[in-house]
N, C-alpha and C positions, 0 to 999 in steps of 0.2 A: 504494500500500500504506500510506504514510504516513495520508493522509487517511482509510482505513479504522481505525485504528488508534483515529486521534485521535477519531471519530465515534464508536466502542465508548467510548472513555473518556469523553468527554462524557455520552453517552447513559448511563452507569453511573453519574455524579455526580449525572444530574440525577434517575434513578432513584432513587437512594440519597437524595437532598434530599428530592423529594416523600416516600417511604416515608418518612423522619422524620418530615416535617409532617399526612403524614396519618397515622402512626401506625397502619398495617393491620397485618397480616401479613409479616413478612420473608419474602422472594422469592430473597434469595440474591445473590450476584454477575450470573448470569447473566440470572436475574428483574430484576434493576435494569436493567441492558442494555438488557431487551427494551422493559419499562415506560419507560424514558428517551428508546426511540429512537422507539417508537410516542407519547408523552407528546411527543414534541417536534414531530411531526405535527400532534397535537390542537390542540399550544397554538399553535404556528402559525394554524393554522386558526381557533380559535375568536377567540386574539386579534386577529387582523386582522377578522373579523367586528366585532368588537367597536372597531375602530381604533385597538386598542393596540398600541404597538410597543414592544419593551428594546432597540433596536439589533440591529447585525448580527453585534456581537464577540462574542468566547466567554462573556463573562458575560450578555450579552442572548441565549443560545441556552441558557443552565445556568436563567435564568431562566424563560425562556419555555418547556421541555420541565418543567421543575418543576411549573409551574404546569398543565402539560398530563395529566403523571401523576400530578397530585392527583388529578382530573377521573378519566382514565382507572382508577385504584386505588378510586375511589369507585363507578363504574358496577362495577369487579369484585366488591367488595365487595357492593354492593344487592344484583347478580343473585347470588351466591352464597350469601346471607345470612349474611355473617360481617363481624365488624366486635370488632377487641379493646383 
């Protein structure tokens, strides 16, 4: 239960970081969640593609889901065509 917790929270920060940086639309608490945990997917993915890595600790996983729900906040944005 712990680990679930700490995962929503993570995944909220790093929602809430990317939405800053990308500056779209506020999504809310739970939008941040969803954007941070799906966002930490991406960045996963894309940066080991890429063979980048921020470490394994919590600030290399705030960073790398950031960087992921940029990505992910952009694709929603294109396809939705809103951008403010």
């Amino acid at each position: 239960m712990g680990g679930l917790i700490i995962s929503l929270f993570l995944g909220a920060v790093a929602g809430w970081l990317g939405s800053e940086i990308y500056k779209g639309h506020g999504l809310g608490l739970p939008g941040n969640i969803i954007v941070g945990i799906i966002g930490g997917v991406i960045g996963y993915w894309l940066l080991g593609k890429l063979g980048v890595s921020f470490g394994g600790g919590i600030f290399g996983y705030i960073i790398t889901a950031a960087i992921g729900s940029i990505v992910l906040l952009f694709l929603i944005n294109l396809i939705s065509g809103r951008r403010s």
